[in-house]
C-alpha positions in Angstrom: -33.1 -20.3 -10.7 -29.9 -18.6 -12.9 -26.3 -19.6 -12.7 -25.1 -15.7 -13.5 -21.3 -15.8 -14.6 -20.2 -12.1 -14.1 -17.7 -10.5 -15.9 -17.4 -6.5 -14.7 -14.1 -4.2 -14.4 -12.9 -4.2 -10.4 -12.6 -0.3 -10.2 -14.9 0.5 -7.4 -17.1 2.6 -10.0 -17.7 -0.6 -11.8 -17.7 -3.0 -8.8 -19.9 -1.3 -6.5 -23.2 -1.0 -7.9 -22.6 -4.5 -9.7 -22.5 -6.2 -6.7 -25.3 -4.4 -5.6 -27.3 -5.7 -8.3 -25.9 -9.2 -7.9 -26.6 -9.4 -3.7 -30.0 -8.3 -4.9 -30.2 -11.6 -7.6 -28.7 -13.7 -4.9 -31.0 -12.9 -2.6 -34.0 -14.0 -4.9 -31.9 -17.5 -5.1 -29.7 -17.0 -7.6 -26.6 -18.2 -8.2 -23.1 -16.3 -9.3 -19.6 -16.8 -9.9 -17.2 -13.9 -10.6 -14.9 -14.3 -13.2 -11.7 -11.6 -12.5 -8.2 -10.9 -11.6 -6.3 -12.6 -8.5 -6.0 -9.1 -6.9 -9.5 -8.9 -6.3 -10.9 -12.3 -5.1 -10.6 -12.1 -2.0 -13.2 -8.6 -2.3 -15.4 -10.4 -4.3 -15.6 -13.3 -1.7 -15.6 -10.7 1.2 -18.8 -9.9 -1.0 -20.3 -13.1 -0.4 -19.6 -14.8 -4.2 -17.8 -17.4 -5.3 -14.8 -16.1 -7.6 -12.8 -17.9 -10.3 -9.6 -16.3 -11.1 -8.7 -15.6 -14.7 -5.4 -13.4 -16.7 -3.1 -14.9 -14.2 -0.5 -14.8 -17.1 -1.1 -11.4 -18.1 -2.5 -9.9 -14.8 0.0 -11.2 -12.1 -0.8 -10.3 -8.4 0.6 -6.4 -8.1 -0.8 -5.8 -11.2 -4.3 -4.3 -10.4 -2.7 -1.9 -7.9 0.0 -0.8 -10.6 -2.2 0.1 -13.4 -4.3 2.5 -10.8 -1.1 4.0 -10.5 0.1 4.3 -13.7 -3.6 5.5 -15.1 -4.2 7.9 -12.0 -1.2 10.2 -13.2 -2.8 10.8 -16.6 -5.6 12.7 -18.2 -7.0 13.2 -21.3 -6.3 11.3 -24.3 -3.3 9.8 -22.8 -5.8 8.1 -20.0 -8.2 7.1 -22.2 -5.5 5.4 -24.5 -3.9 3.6 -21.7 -7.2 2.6 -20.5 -8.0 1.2 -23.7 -5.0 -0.7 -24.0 -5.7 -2.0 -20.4 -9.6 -3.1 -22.0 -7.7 -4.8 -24.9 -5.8 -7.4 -22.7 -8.9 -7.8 -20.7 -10.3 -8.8 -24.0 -7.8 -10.6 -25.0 -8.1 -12.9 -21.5 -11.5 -12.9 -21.6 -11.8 -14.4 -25.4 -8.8 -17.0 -24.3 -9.9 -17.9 -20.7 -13.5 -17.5 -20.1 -15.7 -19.7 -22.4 -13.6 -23.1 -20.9 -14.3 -21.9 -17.1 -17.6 -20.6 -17.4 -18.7 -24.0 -19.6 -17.1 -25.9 -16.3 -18.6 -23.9 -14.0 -22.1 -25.0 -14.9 -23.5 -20.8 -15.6 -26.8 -21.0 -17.7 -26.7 -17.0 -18.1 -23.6 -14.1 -18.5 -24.4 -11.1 -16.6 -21.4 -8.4 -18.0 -20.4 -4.5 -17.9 -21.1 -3.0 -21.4 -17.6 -2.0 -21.2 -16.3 -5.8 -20.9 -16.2 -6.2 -25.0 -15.4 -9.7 -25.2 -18.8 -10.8 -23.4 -20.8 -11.4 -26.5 -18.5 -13.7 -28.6 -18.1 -15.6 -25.6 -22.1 -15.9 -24.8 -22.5 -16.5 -28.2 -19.7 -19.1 -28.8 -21.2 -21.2 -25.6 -24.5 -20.6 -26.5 -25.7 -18.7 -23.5 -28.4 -15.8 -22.7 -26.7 -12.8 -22.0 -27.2 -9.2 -20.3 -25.6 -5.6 -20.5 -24.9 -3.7 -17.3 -23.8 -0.1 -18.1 -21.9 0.7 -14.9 -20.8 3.9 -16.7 -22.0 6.3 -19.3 -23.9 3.9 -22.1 -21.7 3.4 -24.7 -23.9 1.8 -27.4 -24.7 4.9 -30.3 -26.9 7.0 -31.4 -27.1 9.4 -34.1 -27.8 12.4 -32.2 -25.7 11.0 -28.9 -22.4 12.4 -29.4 -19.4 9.4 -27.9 -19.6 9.6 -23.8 -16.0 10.5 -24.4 -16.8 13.8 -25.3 -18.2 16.3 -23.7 -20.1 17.8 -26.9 -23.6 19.1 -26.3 -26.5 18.1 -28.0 -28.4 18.6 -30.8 -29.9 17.2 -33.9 -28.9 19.1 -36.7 -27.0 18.0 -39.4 -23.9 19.3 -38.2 -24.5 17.8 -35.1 -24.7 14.7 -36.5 -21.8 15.0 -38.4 -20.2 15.6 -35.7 -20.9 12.9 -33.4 -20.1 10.3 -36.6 -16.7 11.4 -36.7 -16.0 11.1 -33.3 -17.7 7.5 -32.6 -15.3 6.8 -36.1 -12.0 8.4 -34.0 -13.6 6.0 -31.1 -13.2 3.0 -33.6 -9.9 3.8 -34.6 -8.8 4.1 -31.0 -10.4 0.6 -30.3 -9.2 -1.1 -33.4 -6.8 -3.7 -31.5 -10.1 -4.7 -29.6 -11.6 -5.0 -32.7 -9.3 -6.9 -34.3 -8.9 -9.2 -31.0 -12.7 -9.8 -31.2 -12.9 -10.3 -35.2 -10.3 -13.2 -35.2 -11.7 -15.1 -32.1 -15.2 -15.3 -34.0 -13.8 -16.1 -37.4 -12.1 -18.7 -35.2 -15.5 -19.8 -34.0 -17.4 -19.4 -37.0 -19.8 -16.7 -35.7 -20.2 -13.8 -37.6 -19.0 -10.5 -37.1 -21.0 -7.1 -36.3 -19.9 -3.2 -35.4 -18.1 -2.9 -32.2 -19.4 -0.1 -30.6 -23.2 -0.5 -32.6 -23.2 -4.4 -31.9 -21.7 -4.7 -28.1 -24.8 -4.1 -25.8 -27.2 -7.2 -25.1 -30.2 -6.9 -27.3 -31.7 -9.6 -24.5 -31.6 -6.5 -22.1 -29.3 -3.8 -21.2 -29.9 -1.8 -18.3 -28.4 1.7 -17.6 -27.9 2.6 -14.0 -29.5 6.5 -15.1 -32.8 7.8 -15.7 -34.2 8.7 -19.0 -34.3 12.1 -17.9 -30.9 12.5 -16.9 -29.6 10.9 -20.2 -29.7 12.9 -23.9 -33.1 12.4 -25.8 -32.5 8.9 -27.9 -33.5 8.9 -31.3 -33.6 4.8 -31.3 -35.4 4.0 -28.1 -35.5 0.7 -28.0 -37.2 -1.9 -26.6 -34.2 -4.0 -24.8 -32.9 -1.1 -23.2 -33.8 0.3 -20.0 -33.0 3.0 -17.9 -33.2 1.8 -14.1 -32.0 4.7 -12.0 -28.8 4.4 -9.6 -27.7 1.0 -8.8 -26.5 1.1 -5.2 -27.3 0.6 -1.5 -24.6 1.3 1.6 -25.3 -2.0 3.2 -23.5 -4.0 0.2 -20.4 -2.1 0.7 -17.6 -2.7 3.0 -17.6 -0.3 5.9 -15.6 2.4 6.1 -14.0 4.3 9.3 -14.5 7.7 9.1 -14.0 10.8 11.8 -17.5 12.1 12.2 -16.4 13.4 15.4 -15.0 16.2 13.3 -17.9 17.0 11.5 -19.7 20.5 12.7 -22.8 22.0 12.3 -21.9 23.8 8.4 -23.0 22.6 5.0 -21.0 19.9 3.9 -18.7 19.9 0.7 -17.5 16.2 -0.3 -15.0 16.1 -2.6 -13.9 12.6 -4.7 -11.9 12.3 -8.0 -12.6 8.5 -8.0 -10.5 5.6 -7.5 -8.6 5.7 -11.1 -7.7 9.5 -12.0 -6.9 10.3 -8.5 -3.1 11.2 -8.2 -3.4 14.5 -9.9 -2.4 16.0 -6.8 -2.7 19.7 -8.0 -6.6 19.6 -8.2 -6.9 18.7 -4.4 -5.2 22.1 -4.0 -7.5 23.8 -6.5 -11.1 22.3 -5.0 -9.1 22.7 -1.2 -8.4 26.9 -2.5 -11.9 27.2 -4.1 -13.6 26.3 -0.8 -11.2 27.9 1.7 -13.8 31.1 1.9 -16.8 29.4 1.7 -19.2 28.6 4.6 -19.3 25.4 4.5 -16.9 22.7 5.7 -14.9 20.5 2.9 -14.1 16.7 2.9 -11.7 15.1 0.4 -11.6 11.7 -0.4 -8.2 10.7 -2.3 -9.6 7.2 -3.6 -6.9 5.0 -2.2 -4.7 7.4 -5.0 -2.5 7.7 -2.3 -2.4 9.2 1.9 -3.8 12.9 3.5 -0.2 13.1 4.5 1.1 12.9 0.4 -1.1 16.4 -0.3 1.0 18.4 2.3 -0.7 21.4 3.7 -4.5 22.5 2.1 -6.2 26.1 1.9 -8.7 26.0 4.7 -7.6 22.8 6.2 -10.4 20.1 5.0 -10.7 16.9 6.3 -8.7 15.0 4.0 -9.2 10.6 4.0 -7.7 7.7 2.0 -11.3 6.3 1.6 -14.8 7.6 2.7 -17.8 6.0 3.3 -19.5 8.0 0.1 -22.9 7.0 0.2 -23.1 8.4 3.8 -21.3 11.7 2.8 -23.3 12.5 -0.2 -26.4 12.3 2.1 -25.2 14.6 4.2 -23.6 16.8 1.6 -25.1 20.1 0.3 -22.8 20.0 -2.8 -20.5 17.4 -4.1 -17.3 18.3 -6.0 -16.3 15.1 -8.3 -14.5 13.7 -11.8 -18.0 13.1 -13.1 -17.2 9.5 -12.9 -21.0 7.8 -13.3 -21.2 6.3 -10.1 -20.9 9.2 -8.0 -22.5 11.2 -9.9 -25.4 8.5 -10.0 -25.1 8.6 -6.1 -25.5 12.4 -6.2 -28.5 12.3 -8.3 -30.3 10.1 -6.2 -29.9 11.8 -3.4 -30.4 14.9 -4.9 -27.1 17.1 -4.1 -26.0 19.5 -7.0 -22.2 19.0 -8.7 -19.4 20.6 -9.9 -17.8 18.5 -12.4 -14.5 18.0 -13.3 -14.3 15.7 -15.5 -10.9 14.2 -16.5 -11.5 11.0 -19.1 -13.1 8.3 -20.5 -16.7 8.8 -20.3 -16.8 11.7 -17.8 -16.8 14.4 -20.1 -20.5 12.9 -21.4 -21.1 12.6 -17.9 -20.3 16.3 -17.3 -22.3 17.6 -19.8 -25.4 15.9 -18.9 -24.8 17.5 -15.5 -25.0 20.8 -17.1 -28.1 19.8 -19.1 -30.2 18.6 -16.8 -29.8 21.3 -14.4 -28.1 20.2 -11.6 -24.4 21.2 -11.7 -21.8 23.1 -13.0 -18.7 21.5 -15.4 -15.2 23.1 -15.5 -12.8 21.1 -17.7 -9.5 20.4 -16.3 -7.6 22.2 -18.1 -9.3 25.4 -16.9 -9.6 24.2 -13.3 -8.1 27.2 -11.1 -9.1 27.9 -8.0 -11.0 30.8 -9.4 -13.1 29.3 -11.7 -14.0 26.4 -9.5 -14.6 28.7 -6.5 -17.2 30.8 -8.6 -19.1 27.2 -9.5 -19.3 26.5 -5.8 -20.9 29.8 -4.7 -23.2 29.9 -7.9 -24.2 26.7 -6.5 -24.7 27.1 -3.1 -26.4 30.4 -3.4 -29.0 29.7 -6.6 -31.8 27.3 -5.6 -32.6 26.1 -9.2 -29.6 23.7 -8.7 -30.9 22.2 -5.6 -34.4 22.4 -6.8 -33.2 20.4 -10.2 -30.9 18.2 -8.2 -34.0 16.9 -6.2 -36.3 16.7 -9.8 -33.2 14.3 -11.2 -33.5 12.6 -7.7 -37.3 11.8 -8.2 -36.7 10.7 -11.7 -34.2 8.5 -10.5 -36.5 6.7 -7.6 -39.2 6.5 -10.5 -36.6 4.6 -13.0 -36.9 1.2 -10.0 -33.3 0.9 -9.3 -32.4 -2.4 -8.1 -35.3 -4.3 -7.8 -36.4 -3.2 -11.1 -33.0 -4.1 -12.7 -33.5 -7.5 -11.0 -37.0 -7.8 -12.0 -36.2 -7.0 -15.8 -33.3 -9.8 -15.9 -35.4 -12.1 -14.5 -38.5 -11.5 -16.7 -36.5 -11.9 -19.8 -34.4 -14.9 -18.9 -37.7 -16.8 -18.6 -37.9 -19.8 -21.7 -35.3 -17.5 -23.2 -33.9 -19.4 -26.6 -30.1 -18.4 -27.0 -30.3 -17.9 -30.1 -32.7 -15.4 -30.0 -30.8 -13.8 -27.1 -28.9 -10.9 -29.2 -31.0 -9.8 -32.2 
């Protein structure tokens, strides 16, 4: 059996289907310790793993809440910047913290988000096997992938690919600090140093939490990555109350902007306007970005909750309004409900477009988010079929790719007589 040290973001949309995949390794007999902030051990353990606590320094208690708050009032480039700052001292606690306590914990294997970049100098300094999760939109490129960041479309031409160079180079600049963070601790160590962004995702395994389909055509398939479909199952997560009581007999709308870009209050009004004349009955979930009562009045008067049980609401849901954020719209792919995006930052505008690409949604960027524009989406996609009949073709897809079992089945298959030092190319 595995010793899995886990290092993973505690945003639900990282969180939710990691620990899906990890109750799915423990229950096989493995073993894991969570390595993360103070603010969130007591969810981890809640989760049923042990939890060491790292970043007390820079990440007092208070902190986790604070940055939510701070990044949910932004958009844009000013999100992304501040989340990568956030990454950076992440990084930075990682690179300083983790290689002692994971050594002393006894882990013969690192299990970590893509987007946690400090987990292959610290495999590689202690010597252990180590495997990519991408939680979100794969970051790892590819010439004719254009950076998740950006909601480009694809294509292969020449000025396509030009185009997607200079934008994972702007990415680069962007991450530089990381960079720099990273390049000193393994000149430090005496390991040598690769490309960020070309060099960050396990070439043991990495395992994407979409289908093939669902993704852009890859030019460099290879053979340590793997798409596995949605990562998630209802009975991992903590349960949520809910007033089903209220629910009636009309299609149901659920709207969710996530957990981190949730306190941009004014698009609760514009997705609460769009629906008010459509027949069909709109939830809202804020995130935990903040009470019903903060929204005041909405058009149509929704139901309007601090948290939902999503899982459960997407199942029932005939269309689901969201950030583009990959988990939910993983979840809405795999139960085969159409989306309007609207994406906000990060990786959602990649998200967004592949929405739009494979068939089964609509995308209105933020900026041009009226009530208007995202009412016409909602109709278009309630009254066309193709949606719903793409929506379900992406679902199939998605139960093909093996999910969890499969993502548990790869990890285990190439941990077996693995040599470390074979572990990353």
């Amino acid at each position: 059996m595995t010793h899995f040290a886990i290092a993973c973001p505690e945003s639900p949309g990282h969180m939710n289907p990691m620990t899906t995949l990890l109750k799915e390794l423990q229950q096989r007999g493995h073993e894991i310790t969570w390595f993360g902030l103070a603010d969130r051990a007591q969810l981890v353990r809640e989760r049923g793993f042990r939890s060491v606590v790292i970043g007390e320094d820079e990440f007092p208690p208070g902190s986790y809440d604070s940055i939510l708050r701070e990044l949910g009032e932004k958009s844009g480039l000013d999100a992304l910047r501040y989340t990568i700052e956030s990454f950076r001292r992440g990084v930075q606690v990682g690179l300083d913290e983790c290689p002692k306590l994971i050594r002393e914990c006894g882990a013969t294997a690192l299990l970590a988000d893509e987007t946690v970049l400090s987990a292959r100098s610290v495999a590689e300094q202690l010597q252990l096997p180590w495997i990519s999760v991408c939680n979100a939109l794969p970051m790892h490129p590819d010439p004719d992938l254009p950076p998740g960041g950006f909601g480009w479309t694809y294509g292969t031409t020449h000025y396509h690919r030009l185009r997607n160079r200079f934008g994972y180079f702007f990415c680069r600049k962007l991450m530089s600090k990381i960079d720099k963070a990273i390049r000193n601790f393994r000149t430090l160590h005496a390991l040598p140093h690769y490309h960020l962004l070309r060099g960050n995702a396990s070439r043991l395994a990495t395992i994407a939490q979409i289908s093939r389909q669902f993704d852009y055509p890859r030019q460099e398939q290879s053979d340590w990555f793997h798409y596995v479909g949605a990562l998630h199952d209802a009975s991992s997560r903590a349960k949520v109350e809910f007033p089903y009581e209220r629910l009636n007999d009309q299609p149901l709308i659920y709207a969710s902007m996530g957990t981190a870009q949730n306190r941009l209050y004014s698009i609760f009004h514009v997705i609460a306007e769009a629906c008010r004349d459509v027949p069909a009955q709109l939830v809202i979930s804020m995130g935990g970005g903040g009470r019903p009562g903060d929204l005041g009045p909405l058009a149509g008067n929704p139901i309007v909750v601090e948290f939902a049980p999503q899982l459960e609401l997407i199942q029932r849901a005939s269309l689901v309004i969201t950030h583009a954020g990959m988990n939910t719209a993983a979840e809405s792919i795999a139960h085969g409900v159409p989306m309007v995006a609207i994406p906000v930052t990060n990786d959602q505008p990649g998200v967004a477009a592949r929405i739009v690409r494979a068939g089964c949604g609509l995308s209105v960027p933020l900026s041009k988010a009226t009530a208007s524009r995202v009412g016409r989406n909602v109709k278009q996609l309630l009254a066309n079929e193709r949606f719903a009949v793409r929506a379900k073709e992406m679902a199939a897809a998605n139960r093909q790719a093996g999910g969890v079992k499969r993502a548990a089945d790869l990890i285990e298959h190439v941990l077996e007589d693995v040599d470390p030092r074979q572990a990353f190319y």
